[in-house]
N, C-alpha and C positions, 0 to 999 in steps of 0.2 A: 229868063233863059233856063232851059231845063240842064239840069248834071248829068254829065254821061254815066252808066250804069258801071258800076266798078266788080273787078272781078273776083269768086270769091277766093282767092289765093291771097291777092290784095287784102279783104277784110282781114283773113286770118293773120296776114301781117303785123296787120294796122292792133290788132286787139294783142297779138303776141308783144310787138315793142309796147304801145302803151303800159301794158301789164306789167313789164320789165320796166318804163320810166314812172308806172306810178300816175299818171295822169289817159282820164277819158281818151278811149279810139278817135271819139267825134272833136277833139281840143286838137288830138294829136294829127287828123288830117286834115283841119283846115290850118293850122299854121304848114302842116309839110305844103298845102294848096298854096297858101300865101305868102311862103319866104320865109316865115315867122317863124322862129326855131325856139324861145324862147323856156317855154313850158317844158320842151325837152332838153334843153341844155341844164335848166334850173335842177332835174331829176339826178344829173350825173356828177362824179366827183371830177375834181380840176384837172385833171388826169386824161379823163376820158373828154371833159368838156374840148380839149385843147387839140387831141385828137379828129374829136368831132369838126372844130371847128375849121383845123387844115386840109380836110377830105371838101367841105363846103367850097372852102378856096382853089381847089385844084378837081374840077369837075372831070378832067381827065386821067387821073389818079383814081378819083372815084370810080369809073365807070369800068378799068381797069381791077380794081378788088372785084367789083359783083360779079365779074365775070370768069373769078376761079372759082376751079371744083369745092373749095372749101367755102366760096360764101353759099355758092347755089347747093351745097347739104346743111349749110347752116339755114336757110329760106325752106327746104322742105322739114328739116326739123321742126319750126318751129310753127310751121304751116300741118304739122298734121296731128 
């Protein structure tokens, strides 16, 4: 099965957080692909991990952050 063509705002993403966790874009999307958070949890301090890990737990909470003006200037930042 072929992968759907990913957009390039997405890559720029994927390469901006990798760069920030420290490990591969291509490590870094197929665990976000697969659930696997691993490599990027490993990147951050306990602090952050724990963080991390409560927005995972509450996808509605998540969805919720992206959708302020401060995450979507922090996505063009980091995207351009």
């Amino acid at each position: 099965m072929e992968k759907p063509k990913q957009s390039p705002q997405l890559d720029a993403l994927l390469r901006a957080v990798s760069g920030k966790l420290n490990i591969p874009p291509e490590t870094l999307r197929s665990q976000l692909e697969s659930g696997k958070f691993d490599a990027a949890i490993a990147g951050m301090n306990p602090k952050e991990q724990s963080v991390f890990q409560q927005l995972l737990a509450d996808p509605g909470r998540l969805s919720r952050i992206m959708s302020t003006k401060q995450a979507k200037a922090l996505y063009e930042k980091l995207t351009k």
